[in-house]
Each structure stands twice: as C-alpha cells, then as structure tokens.
C-alpha positions in Angstrom: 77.6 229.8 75.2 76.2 229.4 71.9 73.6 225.8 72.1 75.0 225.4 68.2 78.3 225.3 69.2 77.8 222.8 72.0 75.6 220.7 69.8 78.5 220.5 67.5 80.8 219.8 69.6 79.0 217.2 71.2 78.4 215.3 68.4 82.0 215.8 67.3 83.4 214.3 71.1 80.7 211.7 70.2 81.9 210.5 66.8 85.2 210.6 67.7 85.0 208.6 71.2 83.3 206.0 69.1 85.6 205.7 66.4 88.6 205.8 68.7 86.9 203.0 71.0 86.9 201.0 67.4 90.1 201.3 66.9 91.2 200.0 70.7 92.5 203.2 71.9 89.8 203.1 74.5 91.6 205.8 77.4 91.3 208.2 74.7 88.1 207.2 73.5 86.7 207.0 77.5 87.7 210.8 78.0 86.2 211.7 75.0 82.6 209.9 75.4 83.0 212.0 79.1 83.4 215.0 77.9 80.9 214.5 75.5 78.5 213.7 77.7 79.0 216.8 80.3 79.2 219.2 76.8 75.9 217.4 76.3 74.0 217.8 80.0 75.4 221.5 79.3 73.6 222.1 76.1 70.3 221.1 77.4 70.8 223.0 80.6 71.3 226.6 78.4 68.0 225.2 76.5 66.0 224.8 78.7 66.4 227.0 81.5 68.6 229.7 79.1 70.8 230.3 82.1 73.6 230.2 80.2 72.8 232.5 77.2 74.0 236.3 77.6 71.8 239.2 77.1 73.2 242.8 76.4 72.5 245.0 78.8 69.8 248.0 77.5 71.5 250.7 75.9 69.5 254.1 76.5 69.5 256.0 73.3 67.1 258.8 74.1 69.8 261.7 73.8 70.4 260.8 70.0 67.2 262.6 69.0 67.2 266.0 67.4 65.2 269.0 68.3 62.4 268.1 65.8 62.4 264.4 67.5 63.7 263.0 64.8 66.4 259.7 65.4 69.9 261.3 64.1 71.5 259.2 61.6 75.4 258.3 62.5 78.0 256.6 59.7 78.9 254.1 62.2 
C-alpha cells in the first residue's frame, strides 16, 4: 500500500475516534481509535522494512532497438 494513504487514513480514524468519544458515542469511537491504531503499526511496518511496497517486475526492452542501435520511438 501507498505509506500516504495509510498516514491519512490514520489520522482520519484518529480524529474521528476522538471526536466521536466527545460526543459519548464511545463503541463507535473504541473501534475507530482500533483501527486506527493497527492502520498505524501498518504504516511504520511498510516504512521501515518496505515489505509492503510493490515493485514492477523488469521489463526487458532489448528487442526495441533498430539495426543502427538506435531505441525505436512508439506513439504509445
């Protein structure tokens, strides 16, 4: 996953766990403080070990060159 998007979201749970603990819904709030915090534990995990974070495989591009060596320019 994207660590922005599970910053964001953590912060969002955050926020709104707080402000619905405020307001005395506090099941609601509980769940949302929860999952904020395991969005959170997974956010530091992708940053610091980047087990989370997908890379592309290689993509071999050797039989797109010309007879003069040259790269061959495609429209797409």
């Amino acid at each position: 996953m994207n660590p922005q998007i599970l910053f964001n979201s953590t912060l969002a749970l955050l926020t709104t766990g707080l402000i619905l603990l405020f307001k005395g819904i506090f099941v609601l709030g509980f769940v949302s403080l929860i999952i904020a915090l395991g969005t959170s534990i997974v956010w530091l995990m992708s940053g610091f070990f980047e087990k989370f974070e997908y890379n592309p495989p290689e993509t071999d591009l050797d039989n797109e060159k010309d007879e003069e060596g040259k790269g061959v320019l495609k429209p797409f």
